[in-house]
C-alpha positions as CSV (number, residue, x, y, z in Angstrom):
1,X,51.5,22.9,35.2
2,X,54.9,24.8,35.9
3,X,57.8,22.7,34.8
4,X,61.0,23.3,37.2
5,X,63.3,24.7,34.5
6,X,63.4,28.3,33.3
7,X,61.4,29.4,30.5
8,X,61.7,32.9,30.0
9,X,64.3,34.8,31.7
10,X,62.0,37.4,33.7
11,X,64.6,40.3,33.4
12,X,65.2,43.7,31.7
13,X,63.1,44.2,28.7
14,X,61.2,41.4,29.0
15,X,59.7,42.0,32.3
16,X,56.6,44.1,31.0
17,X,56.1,41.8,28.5
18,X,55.4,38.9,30.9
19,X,53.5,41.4,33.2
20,X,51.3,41.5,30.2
21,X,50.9,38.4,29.7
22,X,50.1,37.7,33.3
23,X,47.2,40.3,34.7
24,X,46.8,41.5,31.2
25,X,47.5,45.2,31.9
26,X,49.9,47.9,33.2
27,X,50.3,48.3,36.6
28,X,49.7,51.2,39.0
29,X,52.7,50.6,41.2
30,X,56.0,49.0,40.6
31,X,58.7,48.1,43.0
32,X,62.2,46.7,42.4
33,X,65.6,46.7,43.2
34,X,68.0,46.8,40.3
35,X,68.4,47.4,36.7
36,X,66.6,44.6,35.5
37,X,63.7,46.2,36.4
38,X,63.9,49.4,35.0
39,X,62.0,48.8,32.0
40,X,59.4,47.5,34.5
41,X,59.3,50.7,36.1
42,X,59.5,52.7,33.2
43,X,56.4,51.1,31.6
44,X,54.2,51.7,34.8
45,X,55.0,55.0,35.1
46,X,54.2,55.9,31.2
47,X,50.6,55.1,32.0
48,X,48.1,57.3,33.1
49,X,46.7,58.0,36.2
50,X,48.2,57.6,38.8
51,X,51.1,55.8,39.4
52,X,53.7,54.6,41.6
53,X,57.2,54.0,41.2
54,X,59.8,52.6,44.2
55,X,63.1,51.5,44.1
56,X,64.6,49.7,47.0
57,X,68.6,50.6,47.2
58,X,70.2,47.2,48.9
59,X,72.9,49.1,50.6
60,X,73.5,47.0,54.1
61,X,76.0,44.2,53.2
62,X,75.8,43.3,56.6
63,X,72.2,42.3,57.2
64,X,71.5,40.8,53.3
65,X,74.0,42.5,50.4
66,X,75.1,45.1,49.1
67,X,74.9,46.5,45.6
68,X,75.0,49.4,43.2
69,X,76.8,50.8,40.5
70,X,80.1,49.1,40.2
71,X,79.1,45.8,42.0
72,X,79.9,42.2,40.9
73,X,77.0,41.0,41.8
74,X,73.8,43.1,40.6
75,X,73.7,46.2,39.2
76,X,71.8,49.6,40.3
77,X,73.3,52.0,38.3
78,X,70.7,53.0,35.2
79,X,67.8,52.5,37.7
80,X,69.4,54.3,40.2
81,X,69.8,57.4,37.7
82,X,66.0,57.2,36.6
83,X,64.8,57.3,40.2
84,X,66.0,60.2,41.2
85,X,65.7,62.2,37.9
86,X,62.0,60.9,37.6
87,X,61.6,61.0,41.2
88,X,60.5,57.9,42.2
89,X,60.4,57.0,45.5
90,X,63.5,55.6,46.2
91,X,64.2,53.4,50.4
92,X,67.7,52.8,51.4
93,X,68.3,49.5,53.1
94,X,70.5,50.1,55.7
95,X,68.9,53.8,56.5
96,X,65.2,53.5,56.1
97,X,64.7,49.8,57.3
98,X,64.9,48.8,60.5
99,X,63.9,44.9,60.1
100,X,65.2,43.4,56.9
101,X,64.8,39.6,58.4
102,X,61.8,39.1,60.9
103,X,63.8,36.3,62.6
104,X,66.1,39.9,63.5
105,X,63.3,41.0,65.9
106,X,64.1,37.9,68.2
């Protein structure tokens, strides 16, 4: 039974460990949005096979927020950095998506 109070703090370096514990392997593809899940990505992309990697860049502070590197509220700086230099595949809010909401399409 899940209990409505936090347990673990699902963040950073603790994110593959609860992956772990959860399907009880690495994945093959890893999405996020921030550097608390770096560590998540990195650890999917050191296995083998193949793997994928994608990191979703929240850049359109008009349709949801927007952060990155010097924000108050999140941070996609180290993350950032890593995508690009292990070329991940990396989707820019505001350019790449046309529907963020599906109540937009109305």
């Amino acid at each position: 039974m899940k209990l409505p109070e936090l347990v673990v703090n699902d963040d950073k370096a603790q994110k593959p460990i609860d992956i772990q514990v959860e399907i009880g392997r690495r994945p093959i593809l890893a999405f996020g949005n921030s550097d608390g899940d770096l560590q998540m990505l990195q650890w999917t992309a050191a296995g083998s096979g193949a793997r994928f990697m994608g990191l979703v860049h929240p850049t359109d502070a008009v349709r949801k927020w927007a952060y990155d590197r010097n924000s108050a509220v999140g941070r996609l700086d180290k993350a950032l950095d890593a995508a690009v230099a292990d070329k991940w595949t990396l989707a820019d809010m505001k350019r790449d998506w046309k529907v963020i909401f599906p109540f937009e399409q109305e």
